[in-house]
C-alpha positions in Angstrom: -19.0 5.3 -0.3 -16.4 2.9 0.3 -12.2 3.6 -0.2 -12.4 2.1 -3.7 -14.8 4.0 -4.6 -12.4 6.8 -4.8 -10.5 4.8 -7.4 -9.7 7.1 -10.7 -8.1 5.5 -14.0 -7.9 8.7 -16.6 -7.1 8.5 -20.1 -3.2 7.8 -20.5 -3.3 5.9 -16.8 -1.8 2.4 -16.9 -3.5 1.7 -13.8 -6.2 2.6 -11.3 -5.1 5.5 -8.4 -6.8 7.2 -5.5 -5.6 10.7 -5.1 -4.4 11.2 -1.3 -5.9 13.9 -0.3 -4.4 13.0 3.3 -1.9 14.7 2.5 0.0 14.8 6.4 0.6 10.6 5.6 2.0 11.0 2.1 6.2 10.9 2.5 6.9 10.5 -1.0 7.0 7.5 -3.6 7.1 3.8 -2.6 5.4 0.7 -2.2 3.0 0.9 1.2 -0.2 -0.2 3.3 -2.9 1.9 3.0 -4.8 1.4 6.5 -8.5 2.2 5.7 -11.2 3.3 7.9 -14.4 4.8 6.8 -12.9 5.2 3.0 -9.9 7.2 4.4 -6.0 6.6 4.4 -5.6 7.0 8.6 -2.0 5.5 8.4 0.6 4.9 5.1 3.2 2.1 6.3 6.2 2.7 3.5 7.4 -0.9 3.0 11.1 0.6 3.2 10.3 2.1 6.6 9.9 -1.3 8.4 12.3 -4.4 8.2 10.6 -7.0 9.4 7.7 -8.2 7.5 6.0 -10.0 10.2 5.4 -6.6 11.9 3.6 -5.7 8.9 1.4 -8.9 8.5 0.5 -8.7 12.4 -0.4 -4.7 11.9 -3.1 -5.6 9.6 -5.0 -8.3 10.7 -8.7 -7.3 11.5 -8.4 -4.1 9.6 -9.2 -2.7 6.0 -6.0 -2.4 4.2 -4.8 -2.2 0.1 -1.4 -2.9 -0.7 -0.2 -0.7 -3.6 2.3 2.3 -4.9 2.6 5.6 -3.6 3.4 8.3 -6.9 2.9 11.9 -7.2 0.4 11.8 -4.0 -1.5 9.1 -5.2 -1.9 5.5 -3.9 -1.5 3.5 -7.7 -2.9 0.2 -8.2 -4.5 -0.7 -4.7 -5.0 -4.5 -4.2 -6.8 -5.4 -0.6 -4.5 -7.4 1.8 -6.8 -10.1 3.2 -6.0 -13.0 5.6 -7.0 -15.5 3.4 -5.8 -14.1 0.3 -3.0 -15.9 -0.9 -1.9 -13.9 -3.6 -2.2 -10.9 -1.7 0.3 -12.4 0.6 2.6 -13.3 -2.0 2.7 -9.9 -3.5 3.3 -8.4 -0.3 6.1 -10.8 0.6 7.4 -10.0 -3.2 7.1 -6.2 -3.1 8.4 -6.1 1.0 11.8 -8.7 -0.2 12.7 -6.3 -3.3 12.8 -3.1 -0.8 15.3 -4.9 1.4 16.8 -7.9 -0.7 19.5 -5.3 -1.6 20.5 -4.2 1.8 23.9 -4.6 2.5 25.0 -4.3 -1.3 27.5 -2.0 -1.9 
């Protein structure tokens, strides 16, 4: 079995989820990492817990990890984060700049 394996899409979904059932990581909504190993979530990085987005980029490299939403413990639309993904990168970049690209407004 592999992580998307666990992928559901009911009727009335607009997109494809995986349930957490590791439930210890989930800290609400929000855009995250999903670190993978052996088709489980071992770590949840909330992209409005960590600033700089190098740190995130250098966390990943070498390991399984899917970009996506956290709602209603489930991890929505997971995309895999590879090196040489450029569109991965992008979204992440994207996703990471509209958490922060408010700070400081008041």
């Amino acid at each position: 079995m592999s992580f998307m394996d666990r992928v559901i899409q009911p009727e009335g979904y607009l997109m494809p989820a995986i349930r957490i059932t590791e439930t210890d990581l989930y800290h609400g909504s929000g855009n995250a990492v999903a670190y993978v190993e052996q088709d489980q979530i071992v770590k949840l990085l909330y992209l409005h817990d960590e600033h700089d987005l190098k740190v995130i980029t250098d966390s990943i490299e070498g390991k399984e990890c899917y970009l996506g939403m956290c709602s209603s413990h489930e991890f929505c639309d997971p995309r895999l984060l590879t090196l040489d993904d450029a569109v991965s990168w992008a979204r992440l970049a994207r996703l990471h700049g509209e958490e922060w690209g408010d700070e400081g407004d008041e």
